[in-house]
N, C-alpha and C positions, 0 to 999 in steps of 0.2 A: 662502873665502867667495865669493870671486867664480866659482869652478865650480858652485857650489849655488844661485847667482841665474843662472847663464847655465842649466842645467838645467831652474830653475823656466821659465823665459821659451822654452825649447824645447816643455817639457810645456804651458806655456800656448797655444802654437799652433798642438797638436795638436787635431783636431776631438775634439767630445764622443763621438760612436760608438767613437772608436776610442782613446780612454781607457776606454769601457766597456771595450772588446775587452780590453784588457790586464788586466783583472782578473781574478782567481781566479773560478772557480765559487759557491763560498759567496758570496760578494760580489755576485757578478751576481745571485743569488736572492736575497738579501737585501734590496737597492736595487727590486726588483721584486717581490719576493711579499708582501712586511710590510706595505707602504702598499696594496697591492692586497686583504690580509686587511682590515688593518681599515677601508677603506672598504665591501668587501663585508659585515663584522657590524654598522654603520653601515646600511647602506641594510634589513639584514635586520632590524636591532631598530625601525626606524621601522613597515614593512611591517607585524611580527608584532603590535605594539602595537596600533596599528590594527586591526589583525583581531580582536586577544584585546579588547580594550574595546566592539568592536561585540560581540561576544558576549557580555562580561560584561555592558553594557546591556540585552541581549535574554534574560539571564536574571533577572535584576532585575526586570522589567516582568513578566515569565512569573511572577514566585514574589511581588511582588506583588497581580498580577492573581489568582491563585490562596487567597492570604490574605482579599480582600474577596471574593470569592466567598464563600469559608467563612464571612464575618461575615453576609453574604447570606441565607445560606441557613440561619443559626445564627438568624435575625431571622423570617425567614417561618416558622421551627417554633414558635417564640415565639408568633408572632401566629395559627397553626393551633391549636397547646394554647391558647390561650385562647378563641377559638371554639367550639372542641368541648366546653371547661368549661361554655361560655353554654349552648349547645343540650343537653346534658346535664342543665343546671338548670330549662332550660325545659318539660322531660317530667315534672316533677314540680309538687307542691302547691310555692306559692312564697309561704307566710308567713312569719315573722322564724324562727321553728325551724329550720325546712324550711333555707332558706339559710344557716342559720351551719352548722346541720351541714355540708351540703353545702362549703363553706370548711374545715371543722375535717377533715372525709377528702381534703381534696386537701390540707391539710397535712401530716396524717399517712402521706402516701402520697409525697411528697419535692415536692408540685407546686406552681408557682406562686403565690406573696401579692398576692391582688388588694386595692388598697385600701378596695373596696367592693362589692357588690350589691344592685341593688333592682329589685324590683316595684311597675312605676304599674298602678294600674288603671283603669281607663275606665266602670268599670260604678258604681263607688262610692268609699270614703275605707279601698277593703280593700287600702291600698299596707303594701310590706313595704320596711324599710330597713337593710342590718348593715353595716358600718364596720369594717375590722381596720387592727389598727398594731402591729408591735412584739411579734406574738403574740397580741394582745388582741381579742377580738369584741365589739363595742356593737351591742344593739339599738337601733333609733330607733322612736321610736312612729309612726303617719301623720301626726301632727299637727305633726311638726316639718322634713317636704317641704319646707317656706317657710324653712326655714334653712337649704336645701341652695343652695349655688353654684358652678355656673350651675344652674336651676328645670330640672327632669330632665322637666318638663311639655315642653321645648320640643323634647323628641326626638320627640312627637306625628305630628308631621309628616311625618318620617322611616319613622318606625312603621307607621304606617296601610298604606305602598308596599310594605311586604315581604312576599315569598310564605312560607309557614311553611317556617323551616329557612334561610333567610335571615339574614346578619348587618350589619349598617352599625359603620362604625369615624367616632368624631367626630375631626375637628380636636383637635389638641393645645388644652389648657384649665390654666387655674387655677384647681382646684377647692377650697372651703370648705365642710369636712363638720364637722360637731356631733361631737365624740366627748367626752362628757361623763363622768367620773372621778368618788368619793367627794367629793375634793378640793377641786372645779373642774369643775360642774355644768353651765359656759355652756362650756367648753374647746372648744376649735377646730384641726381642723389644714387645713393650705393647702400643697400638691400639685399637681406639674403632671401631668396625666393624658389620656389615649386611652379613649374610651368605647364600648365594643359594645353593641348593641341588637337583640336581635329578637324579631318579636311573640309574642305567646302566644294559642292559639284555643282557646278554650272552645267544642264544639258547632258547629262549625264558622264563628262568629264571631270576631273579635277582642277578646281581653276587657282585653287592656295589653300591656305590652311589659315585657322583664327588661333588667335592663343590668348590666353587667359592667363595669367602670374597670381598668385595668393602669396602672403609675405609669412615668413616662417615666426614671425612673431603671433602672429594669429593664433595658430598654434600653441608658443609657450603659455599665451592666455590664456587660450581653454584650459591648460593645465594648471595654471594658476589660478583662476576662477573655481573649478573643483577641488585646492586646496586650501580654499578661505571660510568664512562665513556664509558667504553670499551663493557657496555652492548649491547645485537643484538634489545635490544627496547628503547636505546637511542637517542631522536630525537630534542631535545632543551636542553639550558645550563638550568640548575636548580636553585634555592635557595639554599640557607646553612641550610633550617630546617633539622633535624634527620628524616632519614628513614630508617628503617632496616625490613625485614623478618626473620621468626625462622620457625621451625619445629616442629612440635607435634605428643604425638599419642594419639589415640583416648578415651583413657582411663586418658588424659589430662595430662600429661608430657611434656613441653617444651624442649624440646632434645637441641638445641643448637641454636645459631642464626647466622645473616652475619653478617662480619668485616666490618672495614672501609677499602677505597683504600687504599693500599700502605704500608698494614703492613705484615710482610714476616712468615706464617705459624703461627699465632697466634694460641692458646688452644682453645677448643671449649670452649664458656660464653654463658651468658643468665643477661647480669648485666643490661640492657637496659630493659629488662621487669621487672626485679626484682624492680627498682625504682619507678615502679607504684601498683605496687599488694603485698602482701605479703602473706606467704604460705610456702613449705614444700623445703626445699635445698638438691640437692643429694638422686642420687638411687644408688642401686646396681651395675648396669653396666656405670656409669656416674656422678659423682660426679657434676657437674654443673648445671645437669639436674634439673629442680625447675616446682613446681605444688604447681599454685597459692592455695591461700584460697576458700572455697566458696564462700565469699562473693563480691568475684571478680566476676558477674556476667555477665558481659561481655565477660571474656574468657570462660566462662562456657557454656553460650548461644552458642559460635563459636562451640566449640568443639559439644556439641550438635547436629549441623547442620551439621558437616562436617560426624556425624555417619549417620548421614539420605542420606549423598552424596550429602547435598543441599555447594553450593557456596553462598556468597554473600558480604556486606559490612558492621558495625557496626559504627556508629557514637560512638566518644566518649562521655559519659554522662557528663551534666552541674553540677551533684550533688556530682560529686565525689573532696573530697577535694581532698586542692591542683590543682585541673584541671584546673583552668580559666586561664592558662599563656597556657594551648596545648588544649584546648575545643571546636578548631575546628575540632583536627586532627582525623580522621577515621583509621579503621581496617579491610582490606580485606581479605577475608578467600577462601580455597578451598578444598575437597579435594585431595589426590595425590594417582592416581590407579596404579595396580599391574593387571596382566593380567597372571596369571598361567602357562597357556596354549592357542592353539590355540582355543581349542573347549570350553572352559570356561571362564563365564562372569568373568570380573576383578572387583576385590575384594580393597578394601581401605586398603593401608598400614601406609598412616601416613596424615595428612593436614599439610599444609601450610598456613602462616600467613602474611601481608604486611600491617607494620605502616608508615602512612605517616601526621607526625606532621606538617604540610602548614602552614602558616599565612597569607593564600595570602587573604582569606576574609576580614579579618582585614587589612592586606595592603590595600586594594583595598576601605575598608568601611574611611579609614582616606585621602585617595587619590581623593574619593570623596566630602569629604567635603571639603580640600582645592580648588579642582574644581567647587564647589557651590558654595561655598564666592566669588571666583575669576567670575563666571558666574552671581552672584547675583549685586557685587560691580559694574561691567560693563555695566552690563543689568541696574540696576538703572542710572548710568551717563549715557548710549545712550539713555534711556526712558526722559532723563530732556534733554540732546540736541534734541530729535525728537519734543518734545512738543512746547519744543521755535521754532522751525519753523515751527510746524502743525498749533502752532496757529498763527503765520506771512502769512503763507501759505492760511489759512482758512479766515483772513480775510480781504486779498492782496482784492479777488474778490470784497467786499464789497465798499472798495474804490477806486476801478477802476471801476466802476458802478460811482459811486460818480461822478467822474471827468470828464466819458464820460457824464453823464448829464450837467455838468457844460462847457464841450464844444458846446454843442450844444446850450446852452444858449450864447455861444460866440460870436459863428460861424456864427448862425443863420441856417446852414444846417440841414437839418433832415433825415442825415444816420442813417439806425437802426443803434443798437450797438453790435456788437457781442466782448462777454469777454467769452475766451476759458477757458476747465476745471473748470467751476466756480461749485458752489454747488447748490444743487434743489431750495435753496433761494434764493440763487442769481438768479438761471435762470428763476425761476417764476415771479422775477418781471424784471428783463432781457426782457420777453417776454411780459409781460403788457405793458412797455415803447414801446417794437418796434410796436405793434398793434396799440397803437397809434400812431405814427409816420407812420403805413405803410395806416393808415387812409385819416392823412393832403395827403399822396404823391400820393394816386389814381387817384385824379382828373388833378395833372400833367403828371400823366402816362398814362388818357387817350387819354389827346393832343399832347401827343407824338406818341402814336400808330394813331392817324390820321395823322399826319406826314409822320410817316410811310407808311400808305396806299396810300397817295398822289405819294410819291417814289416810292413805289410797282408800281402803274397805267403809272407812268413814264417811269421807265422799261419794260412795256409793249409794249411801243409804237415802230413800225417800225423805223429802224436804217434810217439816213440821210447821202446818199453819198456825200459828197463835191467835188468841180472842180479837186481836186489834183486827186482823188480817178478817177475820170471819166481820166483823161488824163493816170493813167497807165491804165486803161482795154483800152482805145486802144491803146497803146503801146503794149500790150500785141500780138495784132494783128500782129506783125512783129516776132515775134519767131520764130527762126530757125527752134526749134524744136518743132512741137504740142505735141508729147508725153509729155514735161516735164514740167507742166505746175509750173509757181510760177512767182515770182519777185522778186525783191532786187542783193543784191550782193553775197549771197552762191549760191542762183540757178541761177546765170551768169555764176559764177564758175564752178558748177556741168556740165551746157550746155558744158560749154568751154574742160572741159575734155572729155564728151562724142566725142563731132567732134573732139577731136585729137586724140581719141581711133578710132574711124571708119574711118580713113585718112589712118592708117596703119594696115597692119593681122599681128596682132600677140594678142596672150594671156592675156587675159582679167582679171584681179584678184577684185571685188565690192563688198567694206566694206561697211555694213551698218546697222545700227536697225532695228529688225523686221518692216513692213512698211512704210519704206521711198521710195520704189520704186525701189528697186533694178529689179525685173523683169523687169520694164519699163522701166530703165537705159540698161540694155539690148537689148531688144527691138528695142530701138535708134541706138545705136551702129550700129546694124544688119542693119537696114533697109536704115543708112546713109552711110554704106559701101561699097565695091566693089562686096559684096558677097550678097545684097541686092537682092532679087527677087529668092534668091535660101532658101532653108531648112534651118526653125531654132526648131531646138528641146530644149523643155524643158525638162531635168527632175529635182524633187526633191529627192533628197537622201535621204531627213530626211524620206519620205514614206512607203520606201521600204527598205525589209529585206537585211540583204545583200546577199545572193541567188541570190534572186528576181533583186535585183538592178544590179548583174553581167550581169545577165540575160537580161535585162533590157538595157545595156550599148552595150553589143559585142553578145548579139545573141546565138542564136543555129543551130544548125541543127537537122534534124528529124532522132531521135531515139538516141539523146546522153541522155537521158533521160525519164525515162518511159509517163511522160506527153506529151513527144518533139513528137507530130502529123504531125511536117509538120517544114517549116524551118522560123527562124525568123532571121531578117537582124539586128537586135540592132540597137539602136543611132546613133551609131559612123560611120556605113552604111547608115543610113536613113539621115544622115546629110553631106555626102558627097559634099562639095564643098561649103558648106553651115555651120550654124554655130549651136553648140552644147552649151545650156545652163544649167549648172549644181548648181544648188539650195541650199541650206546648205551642201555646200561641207564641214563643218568640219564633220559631222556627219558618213563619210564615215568610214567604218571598215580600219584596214592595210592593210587585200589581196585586198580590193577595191582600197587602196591610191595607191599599187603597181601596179596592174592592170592598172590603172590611168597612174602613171608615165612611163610605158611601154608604152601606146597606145600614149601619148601625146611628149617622144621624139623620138618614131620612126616611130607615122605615122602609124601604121599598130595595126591590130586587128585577133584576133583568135576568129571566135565565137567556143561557149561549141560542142564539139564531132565533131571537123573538124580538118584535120591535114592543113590544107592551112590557110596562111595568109594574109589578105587582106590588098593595101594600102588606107587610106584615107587622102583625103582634108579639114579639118574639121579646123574651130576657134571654139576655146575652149573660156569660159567665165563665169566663175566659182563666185557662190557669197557666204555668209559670212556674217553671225550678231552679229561677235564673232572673236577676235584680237587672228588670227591664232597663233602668235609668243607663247602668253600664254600657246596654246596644244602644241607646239612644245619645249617650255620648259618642261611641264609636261610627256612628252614620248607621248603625245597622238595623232599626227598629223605629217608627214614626212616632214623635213625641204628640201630636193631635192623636193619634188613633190609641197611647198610651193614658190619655186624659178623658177618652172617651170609654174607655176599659175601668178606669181606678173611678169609678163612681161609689164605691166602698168596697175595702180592699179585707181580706180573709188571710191572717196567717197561719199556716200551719206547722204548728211546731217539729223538730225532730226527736227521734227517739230518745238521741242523747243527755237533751236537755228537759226529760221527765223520766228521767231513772227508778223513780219511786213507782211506777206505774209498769214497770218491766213484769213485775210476778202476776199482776193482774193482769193483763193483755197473753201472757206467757199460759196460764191457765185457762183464760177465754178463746185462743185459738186451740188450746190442749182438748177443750169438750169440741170445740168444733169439727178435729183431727178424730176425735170418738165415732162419732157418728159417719163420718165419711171409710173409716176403715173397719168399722163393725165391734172397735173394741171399747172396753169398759175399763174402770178407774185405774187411768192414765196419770202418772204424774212425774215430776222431775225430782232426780236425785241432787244433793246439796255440792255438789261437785258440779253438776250440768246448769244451775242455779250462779255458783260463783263465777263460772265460765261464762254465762251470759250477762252478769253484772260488769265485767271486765270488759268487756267488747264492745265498742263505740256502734256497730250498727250502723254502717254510711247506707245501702239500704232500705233504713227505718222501719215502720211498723213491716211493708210489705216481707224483707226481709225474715224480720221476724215469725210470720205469722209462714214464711215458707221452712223455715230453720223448726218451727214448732209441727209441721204437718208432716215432714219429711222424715224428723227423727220418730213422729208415731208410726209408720209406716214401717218405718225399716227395724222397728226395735219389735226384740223377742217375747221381751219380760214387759212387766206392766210400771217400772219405772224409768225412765229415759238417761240415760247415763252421757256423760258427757264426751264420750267417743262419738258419741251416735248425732251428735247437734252438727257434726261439719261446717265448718262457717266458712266463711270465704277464707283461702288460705293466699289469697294475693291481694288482701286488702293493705294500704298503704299503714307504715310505721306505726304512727297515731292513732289507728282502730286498734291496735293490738294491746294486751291484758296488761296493765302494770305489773310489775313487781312485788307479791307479798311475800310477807315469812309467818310465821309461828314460836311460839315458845321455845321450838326444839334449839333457836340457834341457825337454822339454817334455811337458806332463800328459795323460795318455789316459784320460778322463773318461766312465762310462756311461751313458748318457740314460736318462730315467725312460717312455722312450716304446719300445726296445729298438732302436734306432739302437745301430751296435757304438761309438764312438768319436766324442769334439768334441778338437778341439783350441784347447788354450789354456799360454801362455808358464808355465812353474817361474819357479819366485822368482830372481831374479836374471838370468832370459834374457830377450833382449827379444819385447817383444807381438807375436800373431798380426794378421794383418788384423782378423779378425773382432772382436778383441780394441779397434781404434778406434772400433765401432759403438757405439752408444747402446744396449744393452739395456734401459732405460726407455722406450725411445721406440714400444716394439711387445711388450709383454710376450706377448701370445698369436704371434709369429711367432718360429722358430728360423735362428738365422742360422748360415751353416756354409762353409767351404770345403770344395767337392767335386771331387773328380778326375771325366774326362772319363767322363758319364755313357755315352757310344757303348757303351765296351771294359765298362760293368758291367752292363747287362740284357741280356732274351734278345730274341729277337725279337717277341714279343707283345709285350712293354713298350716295345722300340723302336719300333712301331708307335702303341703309343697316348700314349707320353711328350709330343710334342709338343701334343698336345690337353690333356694332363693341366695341362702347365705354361700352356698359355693358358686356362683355367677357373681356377685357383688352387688348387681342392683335389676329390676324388672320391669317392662311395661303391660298393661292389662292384659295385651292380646299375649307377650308373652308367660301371664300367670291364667291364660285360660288354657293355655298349649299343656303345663305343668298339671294341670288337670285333666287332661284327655280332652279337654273343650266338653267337659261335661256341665257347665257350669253358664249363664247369661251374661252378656257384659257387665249389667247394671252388679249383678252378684259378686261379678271379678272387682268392680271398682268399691263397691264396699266393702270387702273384704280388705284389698289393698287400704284404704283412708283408715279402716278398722288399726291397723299393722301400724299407720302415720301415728295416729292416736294414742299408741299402746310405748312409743319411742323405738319401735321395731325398725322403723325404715323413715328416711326424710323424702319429700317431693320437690320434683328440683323440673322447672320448664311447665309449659300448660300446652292445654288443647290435644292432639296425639302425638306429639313427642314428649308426652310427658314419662319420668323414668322415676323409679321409687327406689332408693340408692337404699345399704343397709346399712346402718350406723354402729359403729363400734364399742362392743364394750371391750374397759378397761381391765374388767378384770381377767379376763380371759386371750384381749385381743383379737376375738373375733369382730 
């Protein structure tokens, strides 16, 4: 007990720093990043809140203010259709007929229930009076004018001022019209109403005036229809807050307000704005009608505005009591015009009001904090699970370092060590360990690249024929056939088909890859048949249009075409008796394949602009690099003209699949190559030898026999080295050299760029230098150790090699530039392929953008 109180009392007099220090990693980020997060989503949910409320306020206002618009302008068409009713009625005879019809078609027609029109007249007792309720039309006689209230006499005055076409809207009224029933003779109804007036001219005097009444309830409708469901600016389901619109006039009377949905012809109120303001109840013509106090300063301000003709929106004030429970909600305003006439500006008859008491800010400001605790609570639990494995994570590296030093102390190997994704501390000293280790393994890497050179030297050396080899070249000597030169058992086979193809006439069909010899399988055929010593015509199809190629086949005569000078015999003429070779016969158009199938079973040819038919004697012998049956599925080659072809069919093998035959064909184009160049005993080195055993040869013989004439040519000495074969350096994956090794331990690997050799460690030896490099780190760069470049160019190269390696990489014309352009292209490009060959430079691109990059050695870094 008393060592665990003397402890504490140590630990307690340690500073706080350096009790952080002593703590784990998880721990240190723990105590630092958690209270650090969540004061940052703390300071972020105040900020955001803020921002999203001032938005959601300002779209609130915005979809408000948009809403009393629509009621706006839903009001002024109101008050336009009933104008253009007035002036309508006013073009006509305006007796009690005359007007009820006129009501009874703007019923029938969906329009507006006015609850009266009349004609005064001024001339005499000729007034007209109709009365509608309910659907119903009363005439009134003249005589009962004195039971109308208010006396429609006293729109007199109004009257007289108007130009024709003119309308006047009176003052809201309580009007008392006569509408007398079977019943109830004296019956009355009393209506609050808006009355249009304008004059009527008889002759160019004024002879009365019409008038038109609209019932103020019309009105509260519109505005209650725009705050239901069934509204035309209805576009999502709403909240349950109160919203309602009222009406004003500008001298600040609240005229009446909208219902709620769903109650049936309610009184006109105003009890919903009365609950916030207080002020004066009931006018004259309106008993509900209420004008606030002054000190409602808010509905004072609107009114204000609406006399200016300004629109706009009122936030509600935070000062007014009572407000904080509706202290979001705003108040849209606008006013609502009146247009006279056509030729005068429209004048304000009353504004319009839209309360819309929302809680959505406040929704929305407690919807957020639930979402912050819930984002704060989270974000701290994944911040303590991230850290427990940041810091597992962070310092995994440290002790995988550890362990690989502690293998190599095992092992006794001295692999660097590569530990992926590790951090800058880890890999700085990462890379200190491997420097030294790539130290101890230079001097074994040296004696391994003399190894290497001893093998290189080896490869050099001319190939050694053995007894076996000597006993087939002369075996070879007894070949039926000299055209087809090879050995083994496919070109026994091939011979044996050719002489059972030239034994009988008939129809030749020869599959085979591009240069395996199909022409010379031909050839054979011809020369060991009956038909030997007469015409063998070649053509190829693939050369020629097909025009050209008709042409080409069956002839002309002179003038069946404007170039046709004189007469041509075709092919199929000129091959008479004789045999006719046709060359990538798939390639042939349809009118060719039928033209074809015509001449071939009946023997006979029409050449172009001759009406006679000529018979011919011809063997046909048709060749193919391409499994006809494939076109003939696809529509693209005639299956009659493919059965007229395959009368016995000739394969010819590819190079690939008689590999044992590679050194004898290799030798038999090597004397051929003698004689064309003027030199003498030619032969390949065991290195240019393993090189062409490696190499699939898509190509085939021709290939070969070009690979073997080209490197006689271009080579110095009289044995052929395997720099000097250049083989195609863009043949696909699969033509390139497998993979060997040797005794030494280590892999002698073909480049896809025709560099002879990379080196890199067999399984179980240990790694080359190059073998410590990143190959991620520069995917378009070849990294390589090379021996001393001096002892491997000639002197044009050793001249321009230093420019080459300070540029980075050359094109021909610019290694002929480097030469003074004293030098041929042919000489610049072997030169450069010489460098490919040698692991000097890689080729990267064809045709003349092609650029010869230099490849880096490791040891040096160049």
């Amino acid at each position: 007990m008393r060592f665990f109180d003397t402890n504490y009392r140590l630990l307690s007099l340690i500073p706080l720093t350096q009790r952080f220090s002593y703590k784990t990693l998880a721990s240190k980020l723990l105590i630092t990043l958690v209270p650090a997060l969540v004061l940052l989503l703390a300071v972020t949910g105040y900020f955001t809140y803020s921002i999203s409320a001032d938005f959601i306020a300002v779209a609130l206002k915005r979809n408000i203010q948009v809403q009393n618009l629509g009621q706006a302008h839903a009001l002024e068409a109101f008050l336009e259709d009933a104008k253009q009713d007035l002036l309508y009625a006013a073009q006509s005879h305006a007796d009690n007929i005359s007007l009820r019809d006129y009501l009874l078609r703007i019923n029938r027609v969906g329009g507006h229930q006015y609850p009266f029109m009349a004609f005064i007249s001024l001339t005499g007792d000729h007034h007209s009076f109709v009365v509608q309720h309910d659907d119903r039309i009363v005439e009134l006689p003249a005589r009962r004018i004195n039971d109308i209230s208010p006396d429609p006499m006293e729109f007199y005055e109004h009257a007289k001022e108007l130009q024709n076409g003119s309308v006047w809207i009176s003052p809201l009224e309580r009007a008392q019209l006569p509408f007398p029933y079977d019943r109830n003779a004296n019956n009355r109804l009393s209506i609050h109403i808006w009355q249009m007036v304008t004059p009527v001219m008889e002759g160019g005097s004024l002879s009365g005036f019409l008038v038109l009444a609209f019932d103020a309830k019309a009105i509260r409708d519109i505005l209650t229809l725009y705050n239901s469901t069934a509204s035309p600016l209805w576009a999502y389901a709403r909240s349950s807050e109160i919203r309602f619109s009222y009406v004003f006039t500008t001298d600040g009377w609240v005229l009446f307000q909208s219902d709620d949905e769903g109650q049936q012809d309610p009184e006109l109120s105003t009890y919903k704005l009365r609950a916030e303001c207080d002020g004066t109840m009931g006018m004259p013509a309106l008993d509900s009608a209420f004008r606030p106090a002054s000190n409602c300063q808010r509905f004072w301000k609107m009114v204000s505005e609406v006399q200016k003709g300004k629109q706009g929106v009122i936030p509600y004030p935070e000062d007014v009591p009572g407000a904080t429970f509706h202290k979001e909600h705003s108040t849209a305003f606008a006013p609502v015009y009146f247009k006279p006439s056509l030729d005068s500006p429209p004048v304000i008859w009353n504004g319009i009001a839209f309360e819309d008491r929302s809680r959505l800010t406040m929704a929305a400001g407690y919807k957020h904090v639930d979402v912050m605790f819930l984002i704060t609570l989270a974000a701290s639990m994944l911040a303590v699970i991230v850290i427990f494995f940041l810091s597992r994570y962070a310092t995994r590296p440290i002790f995988k370092l550890t362990k690989a030093v502690q293998n190599i102390q095992a092992s006794g190997k001295l692999e660097p060590i590569r530990i992926s994704r590790a951090g800058y501390e880890t890999t700085s000293l990462q890379d200190a360990i491997n420097k030294m280790l790539l130290t101890m393994r230079k001097q074994m890497e040296e004696i391994h690249i003399r190894d290497m050179r001893i093998k290189s030297e080896n490869l050099r050396e001319p190939i050694e024929f053995d007894e076996s080899y000597q006993a087939l070249m002369s075996s070879s000597a007894l070949n039926p056939l000299p055209e087809i030169q090879g050995l083994g058992p496919r070109m026994d086979t091939l011979r044996a088909e050719i002489l059972k193809a030239a034994k009988v006439d008939v129809d030749v069909l020869i599959v085979g890859e591009t240069g395996t010899g199909k022409q010379l399988t031909a050839e054979a055929i011809h020369n060991h048949s009956s038909r030997r010593g007469k015409p063998l015509i070649s053509i190829n199809c693939g050369e020629l249009d097909e025009n050209l190629l008709m042409d080409t086949l069956f002839g002309h005569v002179k003038g069946a075409f404007t170039e046709a000078k004189g007469d041509r015999k075709g092919a199929f003429l000129e091959a008479h008796d004789g045999t006719l070779f046709l060359d990538e016969i798939q390639v042939a158009s349809p009118r060719v394949q039928q033209a074809l199938l015509r001449a071939i079973a009946m023997r006979k040819v029409k050449p172009l602009g001759s009406d006679k038919e000529h018979e011919v004697d011809v063997r046909v012998i048709a060749a193919t690099n391409i499994d006809l049956r494939h076109l003939i599925e696809a529509k693209l080659f005639r299956e009659d003209l493919y059965f007229r072809l395959k009368v016995i069919t000739v394969h010819t093998p590819p190079l690939r699949e008689h590999r044992e035959n590679l050194l004898f064909l290799a030798m038999h184009f090597l004397h051929e190559a003698e004689r064309i160049t003027g030199k003498d005993n030619l032969t390949l080195s065991k290195g240019a030898l393993e090189r062409m055993k490696s190499y699939n040869w898509p190509g085939n013989i021709r290939e070969l026999r070009n690979c073997i004439t080209r490197a006689a040519v271009m080579t110095e000495g009289q044995v052929i080295q395997v720099e000097e074969l250049l083989l195609d350096p863009d043949a696909p994956n699969d033509m390139r050299a497998p993979t060997s090794s040797d005794d030494s331990g280590y892999i002698f690997k073909q480049h896809q760029d025709d560099t002879p050799y990379e080196v890199h460690p067999a399984p179980g030896r240990e790694a080359s230098v190059s073998s410590v490099e990143d190959a991620s780190s520069a995917p378009a760069e070849r990294v390589r150790l090379l021996p001393d470049t001096h002892e491997m160019l000639n002197p044009r190269q050793q001249k321009a090699w230093p420019r080459i390696q300070q540029m980075g990489s050359v094109t021909r014309s610019e290694y002929e530039e480097l030469l003074d352009s004293q030098i041929s292209a042919r000489t610049a490009n072997y030169d450069l392929q010489d460098m490919v060959s040698k692991g000097l430079l890689f080729k990267k691109g064809r045709g003349p953008s092609t650029r010869y990059i230099v490849v880096k050695d490791t040891r040096t870094g160049a």
